[in-house]
KOLDORO-704865 format. One record per residue (C-alpha): residue in one letter; x, y, z negated. Coordinates in steps of 0.05 Angstrom, whole numbers, plus 5000, padded with zeros to 4 digits. Each point is the difference from the previous one (the first is absolute). Layout:
% KOLDORO-704865
aXYZ...
% end
This chain:
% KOLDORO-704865
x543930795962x496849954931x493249984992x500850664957x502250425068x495649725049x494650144948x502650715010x500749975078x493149835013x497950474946x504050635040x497849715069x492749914978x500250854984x503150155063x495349635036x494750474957x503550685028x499949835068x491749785007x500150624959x496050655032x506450405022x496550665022x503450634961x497550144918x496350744984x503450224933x494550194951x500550814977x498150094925x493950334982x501750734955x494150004942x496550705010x500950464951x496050154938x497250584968x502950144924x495450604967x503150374945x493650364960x502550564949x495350274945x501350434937x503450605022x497350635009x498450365069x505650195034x505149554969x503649515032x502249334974x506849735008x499249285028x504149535025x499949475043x504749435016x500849355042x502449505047x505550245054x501750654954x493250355004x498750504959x495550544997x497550594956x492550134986x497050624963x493549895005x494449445011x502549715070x500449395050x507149755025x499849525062x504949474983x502949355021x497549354959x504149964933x500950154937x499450744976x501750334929x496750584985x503850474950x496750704980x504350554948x498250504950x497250655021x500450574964x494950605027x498750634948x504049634947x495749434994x503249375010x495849425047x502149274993x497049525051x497849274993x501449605058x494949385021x500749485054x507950175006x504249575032x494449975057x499749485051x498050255070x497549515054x498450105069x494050435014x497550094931x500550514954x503649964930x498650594947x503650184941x497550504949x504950494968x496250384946x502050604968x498950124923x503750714955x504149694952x503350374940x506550345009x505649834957x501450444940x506350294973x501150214938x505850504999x503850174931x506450244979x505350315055x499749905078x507750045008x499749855074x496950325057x493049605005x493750125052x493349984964x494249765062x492250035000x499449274997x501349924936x497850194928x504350394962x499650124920x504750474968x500549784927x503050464945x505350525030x503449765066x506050385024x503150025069x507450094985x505750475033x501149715063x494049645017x493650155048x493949824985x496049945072x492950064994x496549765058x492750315025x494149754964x503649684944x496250024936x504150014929x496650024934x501450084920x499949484956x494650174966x502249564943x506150384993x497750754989x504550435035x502749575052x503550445052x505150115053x505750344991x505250195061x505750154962x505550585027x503849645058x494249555019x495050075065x492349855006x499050065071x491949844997x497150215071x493249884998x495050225053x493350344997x496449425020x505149534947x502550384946x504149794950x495949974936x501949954930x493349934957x498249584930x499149245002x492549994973x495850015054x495650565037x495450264959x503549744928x505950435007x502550644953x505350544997x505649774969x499449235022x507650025020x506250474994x500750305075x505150195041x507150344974x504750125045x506950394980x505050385042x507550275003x497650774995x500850484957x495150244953x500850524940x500649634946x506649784966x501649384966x497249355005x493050215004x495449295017x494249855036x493350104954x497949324980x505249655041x502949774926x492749784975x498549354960x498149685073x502549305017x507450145040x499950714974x507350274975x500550304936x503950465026x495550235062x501750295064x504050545020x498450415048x504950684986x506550075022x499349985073x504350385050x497149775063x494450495022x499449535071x499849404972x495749455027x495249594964x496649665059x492650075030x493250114978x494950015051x493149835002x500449784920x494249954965x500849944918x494549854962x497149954928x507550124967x502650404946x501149764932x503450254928x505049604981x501250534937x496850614983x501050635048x503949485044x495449705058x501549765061x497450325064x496749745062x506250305036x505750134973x506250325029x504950194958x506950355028x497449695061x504250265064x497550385069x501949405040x494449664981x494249995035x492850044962x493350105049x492849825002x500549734924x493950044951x499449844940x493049784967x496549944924x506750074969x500650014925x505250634992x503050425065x499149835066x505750265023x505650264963x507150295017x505749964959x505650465027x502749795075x498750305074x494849365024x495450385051x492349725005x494450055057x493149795001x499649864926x493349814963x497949904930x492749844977x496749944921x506950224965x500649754920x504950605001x502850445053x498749875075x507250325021x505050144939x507950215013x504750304954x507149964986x503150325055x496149645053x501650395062x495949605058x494850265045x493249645011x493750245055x493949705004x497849724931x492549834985x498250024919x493249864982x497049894937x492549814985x499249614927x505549754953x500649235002x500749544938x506949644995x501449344980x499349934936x507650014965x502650335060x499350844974x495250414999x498550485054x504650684991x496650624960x503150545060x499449635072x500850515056x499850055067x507850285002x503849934942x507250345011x505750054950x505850325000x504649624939x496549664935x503049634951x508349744980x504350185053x497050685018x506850464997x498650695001x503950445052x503150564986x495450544979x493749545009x495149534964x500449295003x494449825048x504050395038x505649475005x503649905074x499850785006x507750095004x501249345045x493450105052x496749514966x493450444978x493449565013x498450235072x495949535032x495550155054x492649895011x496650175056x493549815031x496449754938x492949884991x498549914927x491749834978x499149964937x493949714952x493150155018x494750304950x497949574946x506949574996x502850094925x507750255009x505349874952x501050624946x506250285035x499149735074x495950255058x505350445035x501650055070x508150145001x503250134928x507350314997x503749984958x506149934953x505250415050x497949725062x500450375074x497149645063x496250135061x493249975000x497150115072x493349935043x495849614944x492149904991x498749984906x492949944996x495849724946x504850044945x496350144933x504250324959x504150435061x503649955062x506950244976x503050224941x508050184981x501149834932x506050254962x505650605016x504449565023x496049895060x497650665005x506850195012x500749555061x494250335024x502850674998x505749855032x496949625061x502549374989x492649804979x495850175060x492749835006x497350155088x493349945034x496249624947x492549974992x496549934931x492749745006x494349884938x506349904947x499650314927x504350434973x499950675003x498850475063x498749335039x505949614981x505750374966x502450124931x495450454955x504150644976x504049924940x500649285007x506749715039x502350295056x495549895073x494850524996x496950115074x502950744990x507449694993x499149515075x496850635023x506150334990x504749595021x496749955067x497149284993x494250065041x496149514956x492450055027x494549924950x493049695038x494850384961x493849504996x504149495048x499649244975x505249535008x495749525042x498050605046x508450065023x499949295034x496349655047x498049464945x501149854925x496049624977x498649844922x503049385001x504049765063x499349355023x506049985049x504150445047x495350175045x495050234953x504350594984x501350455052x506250594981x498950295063x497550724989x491850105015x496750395045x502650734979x503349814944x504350424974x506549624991x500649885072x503150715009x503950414950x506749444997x506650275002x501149875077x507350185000x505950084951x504450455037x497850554962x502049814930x507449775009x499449654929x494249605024x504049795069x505849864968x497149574941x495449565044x504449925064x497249615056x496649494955x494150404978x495450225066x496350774991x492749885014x494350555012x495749544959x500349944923x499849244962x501449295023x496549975067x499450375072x493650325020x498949325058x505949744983x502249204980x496049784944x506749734975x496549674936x495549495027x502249225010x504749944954x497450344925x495949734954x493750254954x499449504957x498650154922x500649254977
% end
């Protein structure tokens, strides 16, 4: 044997030996110890009451977990990330800053992380030229409309609730326009509206800071030829020389899309003389569409104004009017209850943006004015749409109109509750004129006169308080055509309050409202106008025929039910600046 292997023998015998003196009794296997688990505390700050975070947490073996507010999470030893998003509450964007993330948790000790909450700016968007595709507009962001912006045929504009647009104040007369074949579906609610105001801030803003709101239809109006949109071919940036059309229509049902809960604010503008834009504007717009609690605030020229079409309106309100609170003309043949016009000084516009209008009126109706008016056969112009139904027959019923109080200086020809005129008809119906300086009513011209004769002019259950004018509120004798001897005769049941005051009809007016609730429409104690409506149409066949099931008879007279919703307050505004 080498010396190598017996090295090796006695090496291997030597351990043997070793194992057997060995202690040969069985071996207790050792069971780990599991670390106990830690505490991780998530603390949240910066948000306000009531809203939660969104926090989350992640870590060994797949946990995860969601926090929303300041919290503790028992967890196993490890590393933990804490993540936290954006939150959006009220529009108002919070970004949070996240310190002591990734976290290391050990065995009975606690581990916190801060997550702190801070409002951060939302993004703007400045919106020009033609949205050609259906887009969604949302209350997180800023949105600037600069120059004329048109939503073309085939496209839907979605307006979210709460989302705020404004004017480019650097580019006077920036506006929307929904052209015919287009949608705006804005939905607002009354605690979000949808609000389209100026870009200068509260308090710095003016009539005619922006354009407004146009919107045109597929109906018919009574007009011929290419008759364009006032000011829609103005010297404003992404204006067409050649403006907007809005005649030619054929569609009386067309649909334009949704407005509800829409605030628009501080618009209105002349792009030329005797051609300004509106706060509202619907032009041939069709009965499909669907307008409701809309107002329309310190506008530079009307507040609302109807160009031809069948669009129907509820809950409509229009406060400090440059020009006319409700205007239609042209063969507009829709039917609107529950307006609200009030009136109480004259605002300044921005300077370069027009001057305020030397007539503005509560109602301003016209039958047919200007290129385009046909005459019919055996009529006057103003007359147009006679021969094809298309006579201006629109309907108004439950309308409380306030004008100026004492001491307020009213422009030369303004100051008039409802004007008529050039060969309009219509339905006037349950309405509160009070405080109008220079009269409730007037008819102004034959051509009207003869609508009146003939009953498709009817005035129902209206009551005149402290307005001008002569005999309470009418036209004086000799002088147009709406004496308080010619209503009387045609059975109009208009109700003059001898010594009543506007503010005594409601509840509250104040001189200078603050918000919705510091109006109240609702009728007061005894008032007058909570009896004496027109509490059922079935006895005038016109009447029932004309406002079908949209418009609802009420034995109350103006916007508002005696205890009724006060549907005004949340969602309008007051503001003068």
């Amino acid at each position: 044997m080498s010396a190598r292997l017996r090295a090796f023998a006695l090496t291997s015998f030597a351990a043997l030996a070793f194992t057997a003196c060995s202690d040969d009794s069985p071996t207790t296997p050792t069971t780990p110890t599991t670390p106990a688990n830690g505490t991780l505390a998530i603390t949240v700050s910066g948000l306000p009451a009531g809203v939660n975070a969104a926090v989350t947490v992640t870590g060994p073996n797949s946990f995860s977990q969601a926090a929303t507010a300041t919290t503790s999470i028992t967890a196993a030893p490890g590393s933990y990330s804490v993540a936290a998003a954006q939150v959006i509450s009220n529009n108002v964007r919070y970004n949070a800053t996240v310190t002591g993330s990734p976290a290391t948790v050990t065995s009975s000790t606690t581990t916190t992380v801060t997550v702190a909450y801070s409002v951060t700016a939302n993004p703007t968007v400045v919106l020009t030229g033609s949205i050609a595709a259906n887009r969604t507009m949302t209350p997180d962001t800023n949105y600037v409309l600069r120059g004329f912006v048109y939503v073309n045929s085939g496209a839907t504009l979605t307006i979210n609730a709460g989302t705020r647009i404004v004017g480019d104040t650097t580019a006077l007369g920036s506006a929307l326009f929904v052209l015919r074949g287009a949608r705006i579906v804005a939905n607002g609610t009354a605690a979000a509206p949808v609000v389209f105001t100026s870009q200068r801030s509260a308090g710095n803003r003016s009539p005619g800071d922006w354009g407004g709101l146009i919107i045109v239809g597929n109906a018919r109006a009574n007009r011929t030829g290419n008759v364009i949109v006032e000011g829609s071919n103005g010297s404003v940036l992404g204006a067409d020389p050649n403006g907007i059309v809005y005649t030619g229509g054929t569609v009386d049902s067309d649909n334009s899309g949704t407005l509800r809960y829409v605030r628009v604010e501080f618009a209105g503008y002349a792009t030329l003389t005797d051609a300004e834009l509106n706060s509202f504007t619907f032009a041939a717009v069709g009965s499909g569409t669907t307008v409701e609690y809309v107002q329309a605030l310190a506008g530079l020229d009307d507040h609302f104004e109807w160009f031809g079409g069948a669009v129907d309106g509820k809950y409509l309100v229009s406060y400090e009017a440059g020009d006319d609170h409700f205007d239609g003309s042209e063969g507009y043949r829709g039917r609107n209850q529950f307006l609200i016009g009030l009136q109480t000084t004259f605002l300044t516009p921005r300077a370069g943006a027009g001057a305020v209008s030397t007539d503005p009126q509560g109602l301003e109706i016209d039958g047919c004015n200007g290129g385009g008016c046909v005459a019919p056969s055996g009529a006057n112009a103003q007359s147009a749409g006679r021969d094809d139904g298309l006579w201006n027959m629109n309907v108004f019923a439950n309308f409380t109109l306030v004008g100026t109080p004492a001491g307020v200086t009213v422009p030369g020809s303004g100051g008039v509750g409802a004007v008529l005129r050039r060969g309009t008809g219509g339905y006037y119906i349950n309405g509160v004129v009070a405080r109008w300086p220079r009269g409730g009513i007037s008819l102004r011209d034959s051509t009207t006169n003869n609508r009146f004769q003939v009953d498709s002019l009817i005035a129902r259950n209206i009551y005149f308080a402290e307005n001008g004018g002569t005999d309470g509120g009418f036209d004086a004798t000799g002088t147009n055509f709406g004496q308080a001897s010619a209503f009387a005769a045609r059975n109009s049941n208009i109700v003059v309050g001898t010594g009543v005051t506007a503010t005594s009809l409601f509840t509250a007016l104040p001189a200078t409202p603050t918000n919705g609730a510091s109006l109240d429409w609702s009728p007061a104690a005894n008032s007058p106008i909570a009896t004496g409506g027109l509490a059922a149409f079935t006895a005038d066949p016109r009447i029932a025929a004309r406002v079908g099931t949209f418009i609802t008879p009420t034995a109350y007279r103006g916007a508002a039910a005696p205890g009724g919703t006060k549907w005004w307050e949340g969602w309008t505004s007051y503001a003068r600046n």
